[in-house]
N, C-alpha and C positions, 0 to 999 in steps of 0.2 A: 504494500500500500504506500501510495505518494500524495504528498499532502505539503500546499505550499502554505504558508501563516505569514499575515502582514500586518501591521499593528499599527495604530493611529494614537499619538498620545496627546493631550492637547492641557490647556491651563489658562482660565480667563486672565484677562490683560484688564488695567483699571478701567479702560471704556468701556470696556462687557464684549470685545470682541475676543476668538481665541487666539491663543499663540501655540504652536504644533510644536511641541519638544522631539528630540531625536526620540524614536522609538525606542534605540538602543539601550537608553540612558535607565528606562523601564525593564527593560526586558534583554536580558545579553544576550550574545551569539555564542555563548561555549559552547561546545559539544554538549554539557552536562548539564547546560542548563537549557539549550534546546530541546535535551528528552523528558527533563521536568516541565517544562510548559507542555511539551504534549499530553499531559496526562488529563490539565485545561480544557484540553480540545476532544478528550473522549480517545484520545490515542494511547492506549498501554504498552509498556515494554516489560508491564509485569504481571503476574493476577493482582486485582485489587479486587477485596468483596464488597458487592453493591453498598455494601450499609457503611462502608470506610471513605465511599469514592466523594463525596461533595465536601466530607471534612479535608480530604487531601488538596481537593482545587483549592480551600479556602485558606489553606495552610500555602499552598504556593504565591497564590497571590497576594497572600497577606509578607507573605517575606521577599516577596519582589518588591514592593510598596515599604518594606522597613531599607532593605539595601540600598533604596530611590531616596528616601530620606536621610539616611545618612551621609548619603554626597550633592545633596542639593539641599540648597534653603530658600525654596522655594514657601510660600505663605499661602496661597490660594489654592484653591482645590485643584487634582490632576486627575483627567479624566483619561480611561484608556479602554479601546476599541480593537479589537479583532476580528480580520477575516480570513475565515478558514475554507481551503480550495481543494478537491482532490483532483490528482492529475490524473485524469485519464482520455480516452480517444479523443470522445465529445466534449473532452474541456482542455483541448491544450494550449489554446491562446488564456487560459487559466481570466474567463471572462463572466464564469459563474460565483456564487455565491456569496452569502449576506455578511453584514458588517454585523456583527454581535457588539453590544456593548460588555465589557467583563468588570471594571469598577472605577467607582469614585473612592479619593483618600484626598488629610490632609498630612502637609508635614509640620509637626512642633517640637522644638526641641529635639532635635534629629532621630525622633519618634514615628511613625506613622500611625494614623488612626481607618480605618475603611469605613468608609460612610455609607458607600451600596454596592451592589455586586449583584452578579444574576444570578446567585445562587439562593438571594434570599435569606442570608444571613443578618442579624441585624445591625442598627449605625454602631461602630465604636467608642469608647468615651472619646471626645477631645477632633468632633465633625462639627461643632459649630464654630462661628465665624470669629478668630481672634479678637476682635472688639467683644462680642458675648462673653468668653468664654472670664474675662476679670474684670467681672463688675461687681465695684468696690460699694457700691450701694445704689439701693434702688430709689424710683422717683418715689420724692413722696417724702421722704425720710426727713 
């Protein structure tokens, strides 16, 4: 089985338009971590049993998203996209298949938090917006 993966990573800019980050910056090209994201995409290289398999996606992309924080300091939320292509006859100008979204995260304190994901996991602490997250007092007070 061949299977091509192209990834979109993006991060609003203060006008509210995006700004397209390297992909790579998200997601590396090793060898090793090439056959760890496939496991993301429904591609195994190992047995995993059904009841283990969406902890493990959530577990990959939750440590792609701490590695990303730890060498950016980035403050705004990073959004990142996936499309996954299988190569065959009828696809080899590799012109089929859909953009998945895979997660939102912020970075704080060279932390990551996951704020969504298609797996349905839920927000992490520390997904609201640095202005919320230290408020020294409320109105009112």
């Amino acid at each position: 089985m061949n299977y091509r993966v192209t990834y979109r990573v993006s991060t609003p800019r203060p006008d509210g338009t995006m700004q397209s980050l390297d992909p790579t910056s998200l997601f590396p090209q090793s060898l090793r971590a090439i056959l760890l994201q496939a496991y993301v995409h429904n591609v195994r290289w190992m047995r995993v049993p059904a009841r283990h398999r969406v902890a493990l996606k959530y577990s990959i992309l939750s440590r792609l998203a701490q590695r990303f924080c730890q060498e950016q300091t980035l403050t705004t939320p990073v959004t990142a996209w996936a499309r996954v292509q299988r190569i065959r006859p009828d696809n080899v100008a590799l012109t089929q298949g859909q953009e998945q979204f895979l997660m939102t995260f912020r970075c704080a304190e060279k932390r990551a938090a996951v704020c969504q994901n298609f797996l349905g996991y839920p927000p992490e602490a520390g997904c609201e917006p640095p202005e919320l997250r230290h408020s020294g007092s409320t109105p009112g007070d």
